[in-house]
Backbone as ProteinMPNN parsed JSONL, in Angstrom:
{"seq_chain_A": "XXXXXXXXXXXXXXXXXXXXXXXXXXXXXXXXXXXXXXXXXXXXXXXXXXXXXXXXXXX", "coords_chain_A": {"N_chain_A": [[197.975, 57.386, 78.341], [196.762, 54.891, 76.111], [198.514, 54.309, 72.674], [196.163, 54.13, 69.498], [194.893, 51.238, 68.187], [195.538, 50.054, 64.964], [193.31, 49.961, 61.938], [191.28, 47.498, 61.034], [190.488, 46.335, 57.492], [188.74, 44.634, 55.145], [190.158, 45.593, 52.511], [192.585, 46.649, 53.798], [193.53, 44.377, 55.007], [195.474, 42.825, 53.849], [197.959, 43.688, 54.1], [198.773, 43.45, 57.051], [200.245, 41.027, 59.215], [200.419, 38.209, 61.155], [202.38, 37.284, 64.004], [204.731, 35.656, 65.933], [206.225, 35.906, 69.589], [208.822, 35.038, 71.383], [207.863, 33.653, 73.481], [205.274, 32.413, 72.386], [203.286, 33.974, 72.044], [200.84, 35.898, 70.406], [200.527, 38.359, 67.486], [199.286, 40.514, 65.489], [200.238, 42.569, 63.242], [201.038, 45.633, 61.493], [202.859, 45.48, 58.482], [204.606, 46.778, 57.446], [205.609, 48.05, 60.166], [207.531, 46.048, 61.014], [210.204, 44.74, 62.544], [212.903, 42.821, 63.453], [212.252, 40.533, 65.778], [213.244, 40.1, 68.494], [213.748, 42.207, 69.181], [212.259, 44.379, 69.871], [210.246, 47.092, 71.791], [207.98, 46.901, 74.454], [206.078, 49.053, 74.331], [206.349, 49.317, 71.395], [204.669, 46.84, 71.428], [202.284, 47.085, 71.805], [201.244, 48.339, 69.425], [200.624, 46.439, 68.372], [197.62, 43.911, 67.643], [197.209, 41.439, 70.249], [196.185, 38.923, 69.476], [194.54, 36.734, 67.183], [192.109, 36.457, 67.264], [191.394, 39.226, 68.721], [191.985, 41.031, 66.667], [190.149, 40.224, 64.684], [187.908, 40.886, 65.873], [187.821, 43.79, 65.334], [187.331, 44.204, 62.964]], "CA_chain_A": [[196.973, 57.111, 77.35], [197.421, 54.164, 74.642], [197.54, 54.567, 71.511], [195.092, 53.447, 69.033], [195.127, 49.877, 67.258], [195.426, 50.224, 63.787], [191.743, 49.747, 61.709], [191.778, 46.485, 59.964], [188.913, 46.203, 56.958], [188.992, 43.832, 54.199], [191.042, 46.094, 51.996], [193.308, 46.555, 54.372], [193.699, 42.991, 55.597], [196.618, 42.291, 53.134], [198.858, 44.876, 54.928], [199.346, 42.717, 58.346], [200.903, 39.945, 58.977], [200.613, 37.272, 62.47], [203.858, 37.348, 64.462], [204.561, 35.34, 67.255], [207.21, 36.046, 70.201], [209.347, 33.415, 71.927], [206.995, 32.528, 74.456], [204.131, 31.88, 71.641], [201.887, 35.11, 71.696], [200.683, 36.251, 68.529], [200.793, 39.794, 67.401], [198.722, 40.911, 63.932], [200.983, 43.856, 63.334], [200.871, 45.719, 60.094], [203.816, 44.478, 57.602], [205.526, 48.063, 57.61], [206.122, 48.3, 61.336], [207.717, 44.828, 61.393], [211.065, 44.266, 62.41], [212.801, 41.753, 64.324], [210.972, 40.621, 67.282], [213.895, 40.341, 69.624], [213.992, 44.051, 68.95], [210.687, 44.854, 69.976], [209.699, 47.358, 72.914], [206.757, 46.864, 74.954], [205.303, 49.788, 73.41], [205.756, 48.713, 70.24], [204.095, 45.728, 71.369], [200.866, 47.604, 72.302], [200.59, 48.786, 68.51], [200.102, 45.415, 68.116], [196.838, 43.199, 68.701], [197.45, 40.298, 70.792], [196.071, 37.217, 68.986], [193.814, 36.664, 66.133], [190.149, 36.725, 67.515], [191.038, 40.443, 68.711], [191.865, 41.794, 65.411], [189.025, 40.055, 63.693], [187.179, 41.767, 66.233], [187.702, 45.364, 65.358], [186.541, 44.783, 61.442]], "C_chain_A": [[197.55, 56.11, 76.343], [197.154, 54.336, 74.053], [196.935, 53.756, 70.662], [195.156, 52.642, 67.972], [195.131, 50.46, 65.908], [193.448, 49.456, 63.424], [191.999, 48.828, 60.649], [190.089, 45.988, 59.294], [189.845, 45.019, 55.694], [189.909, 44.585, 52.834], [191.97, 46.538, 52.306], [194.38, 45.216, 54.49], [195.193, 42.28, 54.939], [197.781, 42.98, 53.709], [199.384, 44.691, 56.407], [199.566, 41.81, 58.328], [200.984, 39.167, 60.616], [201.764, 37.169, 62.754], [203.813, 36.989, 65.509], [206.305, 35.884, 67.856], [207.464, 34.852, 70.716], [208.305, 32.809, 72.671], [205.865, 32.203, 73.72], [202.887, 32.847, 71.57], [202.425, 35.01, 70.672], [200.304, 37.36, 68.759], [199.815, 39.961, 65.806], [199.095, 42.439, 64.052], [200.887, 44.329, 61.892], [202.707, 45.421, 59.845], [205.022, 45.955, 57.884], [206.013, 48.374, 58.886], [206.966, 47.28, 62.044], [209.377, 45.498, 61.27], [211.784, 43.018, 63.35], [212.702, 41.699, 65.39], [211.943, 40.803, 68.192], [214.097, 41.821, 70.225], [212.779, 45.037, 69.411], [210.477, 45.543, 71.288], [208.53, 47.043, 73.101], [206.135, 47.796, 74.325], [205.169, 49.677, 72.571], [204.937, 47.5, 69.927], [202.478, 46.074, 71.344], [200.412, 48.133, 70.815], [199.876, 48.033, 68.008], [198.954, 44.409, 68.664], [197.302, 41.929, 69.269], [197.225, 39.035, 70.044], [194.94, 37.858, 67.98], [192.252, 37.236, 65.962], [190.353, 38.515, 67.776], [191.242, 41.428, 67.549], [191.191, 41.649, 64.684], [187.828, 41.069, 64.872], [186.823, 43.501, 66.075], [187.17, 45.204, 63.614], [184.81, 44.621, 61.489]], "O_chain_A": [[198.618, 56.337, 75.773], [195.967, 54.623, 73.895], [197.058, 52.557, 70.912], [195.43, 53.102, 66.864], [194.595, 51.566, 65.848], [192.687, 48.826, 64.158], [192.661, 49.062, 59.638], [189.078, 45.577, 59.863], [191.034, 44.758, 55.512], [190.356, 43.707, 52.095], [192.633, 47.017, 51.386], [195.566, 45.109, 54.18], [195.835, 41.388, 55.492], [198.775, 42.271, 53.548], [200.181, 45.459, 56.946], [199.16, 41.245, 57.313], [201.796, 39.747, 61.336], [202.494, 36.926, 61.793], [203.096, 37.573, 66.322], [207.266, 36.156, 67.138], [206.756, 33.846, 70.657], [207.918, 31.649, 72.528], [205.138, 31.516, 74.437], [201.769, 32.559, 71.142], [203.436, 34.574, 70.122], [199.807, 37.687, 69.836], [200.034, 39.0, 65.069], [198.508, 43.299, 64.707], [200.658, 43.464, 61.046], [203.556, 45.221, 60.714], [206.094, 45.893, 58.486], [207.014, 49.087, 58.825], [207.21, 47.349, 63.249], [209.794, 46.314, 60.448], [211.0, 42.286, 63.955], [212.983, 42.635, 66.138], [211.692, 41.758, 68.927], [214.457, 42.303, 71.299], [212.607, 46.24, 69.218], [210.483, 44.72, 72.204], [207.821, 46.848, 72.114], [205.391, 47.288, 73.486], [204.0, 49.795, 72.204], [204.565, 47.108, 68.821], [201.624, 45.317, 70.881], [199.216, 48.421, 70.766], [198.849, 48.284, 67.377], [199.045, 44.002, 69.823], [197.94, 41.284, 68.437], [198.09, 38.16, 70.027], [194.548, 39.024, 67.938], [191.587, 37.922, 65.187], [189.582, 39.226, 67.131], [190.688, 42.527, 67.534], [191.107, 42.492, 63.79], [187.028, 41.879, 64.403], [185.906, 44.18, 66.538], [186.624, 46.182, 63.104], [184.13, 44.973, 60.525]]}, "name": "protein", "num_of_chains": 1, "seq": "XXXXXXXXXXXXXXXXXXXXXXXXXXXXXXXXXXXXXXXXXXXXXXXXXXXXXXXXXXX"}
């Protein structure tokens, strides 16, 4: 089962931050779960949305 994206609203919105990996994805991860990317499991990748349009999609 995965688990479930974080809920991003306009009072939120200040609380994530765009993060790309080497090969050029982008991540909108919240700011508190950040550390450095080389460091990053796949699962922790899944907390994260993929690119931009899908996190504007969930507000």
């Amino acid at each position: 089962m995965s688990e479930k994206k974080p809920e991003i609203t306009e009072s939120t919105a200040t609380q994530f931050v765009i993060v790309r990996d080497k090969s050029g994805r982008e991540f909108v991860c919240r700011i508190t779960d950040l550390k450095d990317p080389s460091e990053l499991s796949e699962e922790e990748k899944k907390k994260c949305f993929e690119n931009v349009e899908d996190a504007l999609k969930q507000t």
